[in-house]
PyMOL CGO cylinders between C-alpha atoms (Angstrom):
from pymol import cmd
from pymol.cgo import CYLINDER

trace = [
    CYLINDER, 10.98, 13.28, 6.42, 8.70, 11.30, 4.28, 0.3, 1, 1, 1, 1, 1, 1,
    CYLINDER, 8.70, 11.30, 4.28, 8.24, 9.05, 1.44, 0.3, 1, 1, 1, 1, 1, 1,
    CYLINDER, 8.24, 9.05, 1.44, 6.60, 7.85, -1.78, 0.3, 1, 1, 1, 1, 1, 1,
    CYLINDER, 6.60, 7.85, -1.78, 6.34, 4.19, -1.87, 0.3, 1, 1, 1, 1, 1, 1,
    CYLINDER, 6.34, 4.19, -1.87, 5.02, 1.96, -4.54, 0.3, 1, 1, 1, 1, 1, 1,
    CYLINDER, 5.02, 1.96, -4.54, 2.82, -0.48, -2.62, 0.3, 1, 1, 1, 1, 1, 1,
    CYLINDER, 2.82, -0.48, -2.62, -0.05, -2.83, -4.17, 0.3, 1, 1, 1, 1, 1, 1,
    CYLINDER, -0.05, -2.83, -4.17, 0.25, -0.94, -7.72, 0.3, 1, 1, 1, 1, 1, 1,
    CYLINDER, 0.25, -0.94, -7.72, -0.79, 2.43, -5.85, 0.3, 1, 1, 1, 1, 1, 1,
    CYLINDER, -0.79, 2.43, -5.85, 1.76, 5.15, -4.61, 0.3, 1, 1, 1, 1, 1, 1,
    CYLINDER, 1.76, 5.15, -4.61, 1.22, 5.68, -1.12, 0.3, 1, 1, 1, 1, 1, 1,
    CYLINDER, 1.22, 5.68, -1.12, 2.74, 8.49, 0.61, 0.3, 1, 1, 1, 1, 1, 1,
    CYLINDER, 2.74, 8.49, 0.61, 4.48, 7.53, 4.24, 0.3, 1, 1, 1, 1, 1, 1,
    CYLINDER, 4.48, 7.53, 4.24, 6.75, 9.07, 7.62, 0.3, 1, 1, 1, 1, 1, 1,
    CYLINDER, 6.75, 9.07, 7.62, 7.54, 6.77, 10.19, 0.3, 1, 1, 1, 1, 1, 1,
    CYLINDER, 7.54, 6.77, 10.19, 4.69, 5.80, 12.47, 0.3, 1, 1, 1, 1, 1, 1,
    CYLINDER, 4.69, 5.80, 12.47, 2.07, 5.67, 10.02, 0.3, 1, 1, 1, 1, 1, 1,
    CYLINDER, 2.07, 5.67, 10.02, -0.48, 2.71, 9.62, 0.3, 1, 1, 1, 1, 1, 1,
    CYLINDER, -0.48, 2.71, 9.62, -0.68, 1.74, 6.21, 0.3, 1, 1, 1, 1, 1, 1,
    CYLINDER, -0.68, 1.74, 6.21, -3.38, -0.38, 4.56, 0.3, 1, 1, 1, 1, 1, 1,
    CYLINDER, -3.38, -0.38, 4.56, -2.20, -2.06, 1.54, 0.3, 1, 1, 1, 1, 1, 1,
    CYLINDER, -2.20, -2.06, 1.54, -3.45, -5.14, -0.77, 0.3, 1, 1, 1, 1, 1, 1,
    CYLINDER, -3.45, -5.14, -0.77, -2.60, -8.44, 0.95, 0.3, 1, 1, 1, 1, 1, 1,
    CYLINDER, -2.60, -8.44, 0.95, 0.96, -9.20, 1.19, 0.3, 1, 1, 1, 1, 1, 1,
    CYLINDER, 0.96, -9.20, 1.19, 2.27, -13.04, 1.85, 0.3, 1, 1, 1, 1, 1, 1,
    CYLINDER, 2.27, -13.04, 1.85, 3.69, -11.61, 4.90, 0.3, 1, 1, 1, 1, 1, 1,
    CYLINDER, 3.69, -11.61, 4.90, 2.69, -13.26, 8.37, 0.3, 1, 1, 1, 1, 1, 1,
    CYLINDER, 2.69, -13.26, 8.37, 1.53, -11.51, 11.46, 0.3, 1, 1, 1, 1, 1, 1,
    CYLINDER, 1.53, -11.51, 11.46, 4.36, -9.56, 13.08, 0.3, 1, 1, 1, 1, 1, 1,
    CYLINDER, 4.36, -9.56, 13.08, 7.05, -10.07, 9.91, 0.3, 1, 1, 1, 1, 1, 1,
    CYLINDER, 7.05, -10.07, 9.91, 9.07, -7.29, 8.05, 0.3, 1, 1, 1, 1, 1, 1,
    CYLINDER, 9.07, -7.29, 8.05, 8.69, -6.06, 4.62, 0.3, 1, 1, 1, 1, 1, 1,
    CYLINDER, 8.69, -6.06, 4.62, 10.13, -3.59, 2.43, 0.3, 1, 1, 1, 1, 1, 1,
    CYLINDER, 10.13, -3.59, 2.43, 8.78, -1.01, -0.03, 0.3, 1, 1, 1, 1, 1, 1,
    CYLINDER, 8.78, -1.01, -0.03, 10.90, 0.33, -2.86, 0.3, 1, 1, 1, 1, 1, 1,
    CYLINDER, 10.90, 0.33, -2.86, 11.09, 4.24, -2.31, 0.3, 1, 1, 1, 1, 1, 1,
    CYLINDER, 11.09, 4.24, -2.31, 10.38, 6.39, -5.69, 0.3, 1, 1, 1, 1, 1, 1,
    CYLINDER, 10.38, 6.39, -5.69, 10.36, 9.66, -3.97, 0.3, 1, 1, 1, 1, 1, 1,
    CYLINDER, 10.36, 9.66, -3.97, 12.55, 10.83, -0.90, 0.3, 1, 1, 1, 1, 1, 1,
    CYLINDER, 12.55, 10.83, -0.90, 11.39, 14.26, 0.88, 0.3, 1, 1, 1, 1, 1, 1,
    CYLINDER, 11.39, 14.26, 0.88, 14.05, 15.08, 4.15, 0.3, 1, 1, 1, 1, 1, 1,
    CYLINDER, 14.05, 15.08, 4.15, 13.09, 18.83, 4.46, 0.3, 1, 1, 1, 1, 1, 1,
    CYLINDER, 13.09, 18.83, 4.46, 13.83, 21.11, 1.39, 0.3, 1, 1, 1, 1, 1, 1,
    CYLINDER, 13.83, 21.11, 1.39, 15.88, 18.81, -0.35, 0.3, 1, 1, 1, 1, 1, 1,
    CYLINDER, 15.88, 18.81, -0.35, 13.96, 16.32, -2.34, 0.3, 1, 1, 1, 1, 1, 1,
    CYLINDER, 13.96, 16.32, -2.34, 15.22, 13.23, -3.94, 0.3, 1, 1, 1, 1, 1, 1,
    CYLINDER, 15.22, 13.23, -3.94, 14.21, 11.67, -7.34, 0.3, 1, 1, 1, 1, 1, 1,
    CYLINDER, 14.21, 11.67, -7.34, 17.26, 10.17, -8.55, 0.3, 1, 1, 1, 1, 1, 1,
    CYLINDER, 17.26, 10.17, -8.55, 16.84, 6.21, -9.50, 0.3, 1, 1, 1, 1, 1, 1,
    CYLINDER, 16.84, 6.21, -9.50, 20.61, 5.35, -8.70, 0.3, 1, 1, 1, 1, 1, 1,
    CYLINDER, 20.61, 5.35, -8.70, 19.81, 7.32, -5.04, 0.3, 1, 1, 1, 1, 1, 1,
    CYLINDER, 19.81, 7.32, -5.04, 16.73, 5.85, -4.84, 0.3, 1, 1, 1, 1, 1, 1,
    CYLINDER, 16.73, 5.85, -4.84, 17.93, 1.99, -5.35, 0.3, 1, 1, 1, 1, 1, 1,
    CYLINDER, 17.93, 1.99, -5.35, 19.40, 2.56, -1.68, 0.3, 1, 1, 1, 1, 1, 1,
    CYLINDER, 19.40, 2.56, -1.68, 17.10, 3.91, -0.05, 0.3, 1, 1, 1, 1, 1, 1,
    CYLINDER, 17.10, 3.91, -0.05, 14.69, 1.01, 1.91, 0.3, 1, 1, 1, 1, 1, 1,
    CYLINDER, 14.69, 1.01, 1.91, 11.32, 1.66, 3.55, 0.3, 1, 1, 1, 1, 1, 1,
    CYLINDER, 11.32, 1.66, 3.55, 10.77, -1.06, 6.14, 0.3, 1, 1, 1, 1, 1, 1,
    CYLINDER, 10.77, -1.06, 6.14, 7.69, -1.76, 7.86, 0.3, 1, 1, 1, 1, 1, 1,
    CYLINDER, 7.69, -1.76, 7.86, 5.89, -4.74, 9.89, 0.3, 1, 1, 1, 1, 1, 1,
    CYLINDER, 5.89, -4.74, 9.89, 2.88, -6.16, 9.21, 0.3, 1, 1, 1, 1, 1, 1,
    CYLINDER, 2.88, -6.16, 9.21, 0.03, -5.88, 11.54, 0.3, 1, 1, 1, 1, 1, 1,
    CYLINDER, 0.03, -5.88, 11.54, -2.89, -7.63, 10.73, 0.3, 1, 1, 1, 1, 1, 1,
    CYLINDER, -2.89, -7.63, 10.73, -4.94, -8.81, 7.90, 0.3, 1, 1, 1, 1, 1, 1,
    CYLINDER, -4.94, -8.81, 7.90, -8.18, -7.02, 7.36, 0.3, 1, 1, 1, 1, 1, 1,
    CYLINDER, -8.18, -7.02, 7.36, -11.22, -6.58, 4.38, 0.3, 1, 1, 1, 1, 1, 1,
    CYLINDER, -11.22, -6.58, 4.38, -12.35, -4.35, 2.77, 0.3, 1, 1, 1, 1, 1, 1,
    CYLINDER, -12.35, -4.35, 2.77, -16.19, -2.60, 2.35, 0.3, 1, 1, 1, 1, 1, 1,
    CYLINDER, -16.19, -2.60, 2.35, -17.95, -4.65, 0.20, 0.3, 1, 1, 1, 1, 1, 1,
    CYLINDER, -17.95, -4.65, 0.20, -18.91, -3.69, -3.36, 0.3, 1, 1, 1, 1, 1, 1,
    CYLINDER, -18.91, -3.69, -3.36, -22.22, -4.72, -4.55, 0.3, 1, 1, 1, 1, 1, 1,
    CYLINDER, -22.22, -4.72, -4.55, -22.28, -5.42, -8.67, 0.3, 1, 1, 1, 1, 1, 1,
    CYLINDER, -22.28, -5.42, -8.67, -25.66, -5.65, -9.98, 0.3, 1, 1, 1, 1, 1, 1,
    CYLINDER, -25.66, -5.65, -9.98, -26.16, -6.11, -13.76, 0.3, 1, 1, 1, 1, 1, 1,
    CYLINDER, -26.16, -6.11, -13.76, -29.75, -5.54, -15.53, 0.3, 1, 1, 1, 1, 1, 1,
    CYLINDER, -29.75, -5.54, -15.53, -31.15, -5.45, -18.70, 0.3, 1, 1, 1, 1, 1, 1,
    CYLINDER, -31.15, -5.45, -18.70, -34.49, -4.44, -19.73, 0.3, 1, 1, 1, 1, 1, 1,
    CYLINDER, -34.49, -4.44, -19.73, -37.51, -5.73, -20.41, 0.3, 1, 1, 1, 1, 1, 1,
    CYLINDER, -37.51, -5.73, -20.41, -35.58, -9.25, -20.60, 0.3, 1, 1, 1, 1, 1, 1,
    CYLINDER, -35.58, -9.25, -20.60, -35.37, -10.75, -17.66, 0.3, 1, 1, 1, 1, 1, 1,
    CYLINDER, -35.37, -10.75, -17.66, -31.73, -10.87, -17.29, 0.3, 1, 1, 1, 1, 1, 1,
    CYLINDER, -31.73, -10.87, -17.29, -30.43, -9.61, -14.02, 0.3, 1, 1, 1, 1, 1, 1,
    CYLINDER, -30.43, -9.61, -14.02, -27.29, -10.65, -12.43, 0.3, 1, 1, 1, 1, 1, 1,
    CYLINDER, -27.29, -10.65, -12.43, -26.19, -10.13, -8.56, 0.3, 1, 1, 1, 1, 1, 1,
    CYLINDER, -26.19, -10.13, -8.56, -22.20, -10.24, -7.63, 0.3, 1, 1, 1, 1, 1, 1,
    CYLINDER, -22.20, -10.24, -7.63, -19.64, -9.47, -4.57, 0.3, 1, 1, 1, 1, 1, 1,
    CYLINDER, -19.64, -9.47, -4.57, -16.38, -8.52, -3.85, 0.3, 1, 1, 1, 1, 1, 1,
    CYLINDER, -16.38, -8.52, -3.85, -14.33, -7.85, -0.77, 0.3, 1, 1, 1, 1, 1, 1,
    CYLINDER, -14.33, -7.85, -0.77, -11.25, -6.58, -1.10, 0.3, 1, 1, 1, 1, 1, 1,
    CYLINDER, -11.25, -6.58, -1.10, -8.16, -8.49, 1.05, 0.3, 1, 1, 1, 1, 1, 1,
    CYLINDER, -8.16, -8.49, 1.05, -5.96, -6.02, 2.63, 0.3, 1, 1, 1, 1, 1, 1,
    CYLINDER, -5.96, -6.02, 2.63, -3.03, -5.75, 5.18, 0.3, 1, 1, 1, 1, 1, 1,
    CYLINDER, -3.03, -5.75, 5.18, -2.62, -3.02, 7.41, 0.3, 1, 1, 1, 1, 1, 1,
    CYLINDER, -2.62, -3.02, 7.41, 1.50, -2.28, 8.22, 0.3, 1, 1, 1, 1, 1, 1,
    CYLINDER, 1.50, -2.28, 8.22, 3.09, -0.09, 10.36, 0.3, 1, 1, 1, 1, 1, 1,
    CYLINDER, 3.09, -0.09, 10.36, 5.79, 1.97, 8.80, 0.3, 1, 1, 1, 1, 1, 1,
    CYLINDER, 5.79, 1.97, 8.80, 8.86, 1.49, 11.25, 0.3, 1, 1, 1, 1, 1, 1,
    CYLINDER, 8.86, 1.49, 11.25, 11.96, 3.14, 9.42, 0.3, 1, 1, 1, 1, 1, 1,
    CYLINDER, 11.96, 3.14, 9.42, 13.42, 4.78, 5.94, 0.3, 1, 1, 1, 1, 1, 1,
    CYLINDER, 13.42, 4.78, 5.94, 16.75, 3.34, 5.99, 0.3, 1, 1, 1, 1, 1, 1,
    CYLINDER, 16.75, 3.34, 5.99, 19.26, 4.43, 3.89, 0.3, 1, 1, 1, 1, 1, 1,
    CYLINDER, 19.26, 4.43, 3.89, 18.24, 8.34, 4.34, 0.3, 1, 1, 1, 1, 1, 1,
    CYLINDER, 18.24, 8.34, 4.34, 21.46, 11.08, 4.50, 0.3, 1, 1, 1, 1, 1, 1,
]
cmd.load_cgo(trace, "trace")
C-alpha cells in the first residue's frame, strides 16, 4: 500500500518506512506530523475520492533538520561591468513515514 501526499507544495509519493525529505516544517526533533493524502493505492483498488480521502491520515515523525546543495546564482552583463554573485541553501526536514491511518 502506498500514498500520494501533498508535502512542501510537491506531491511526494510514500509506503510506510520511507525517509522523506521535505521543506522545513515547524516540527521539533522527534514530533509527529500529518500529510493530507490525495491519492490512496492498497493493491488494485485505488482511491481518489475527496470525501474518502478527508479520512484518510498519513502520519510521520520528524527526524532531523538538514540543507540542501547549494545553488550558485551568478548574473553578468556585457561589456558593462555589472556582475552580480548570490546563494541559496535550501532548509529541509527529513521524516520518517510511520503509518497511513484510516486505510480499509
Amino acid at each position: 500500500m502506498y500514498a500520494i501526499v501533498k508535502a512542501g507544495g510537491r506531491q511526494e509519493k510514500v509506503a510506510v518506512g520511507d525517509t522523506l525529505t521535505v521543506d522545513r516544517l515547524s516540527s521539533a526533533t522527534g514530533a509527529t506530523v500529518t500529510f493530507p493524502a490525495i491519492l490512496l493505492v492498497d493493491g488494485t483498488k485505488v482511491t481518489t475520492d475527496p470525501k474518502v480521502l478527508s479520512g484518510i491520515k498519513v502520519t510521520a515523525e520528524v527526524l532531523d533538520e538538514t540543507k540542501g546543495p547549494k545553488i550558485h546564482i551568478l548574473r553578468y552583463k556585457n561589456k558593462t561591468g555589472y556582475r552580480r554573485r548570490q546563494g541559496f541553501r535550501s532548509q529541509n526536514t527529513r521524516v520518517l513515514i510511520t503509518a497511513i491511518n484510516g486505510a480499509k
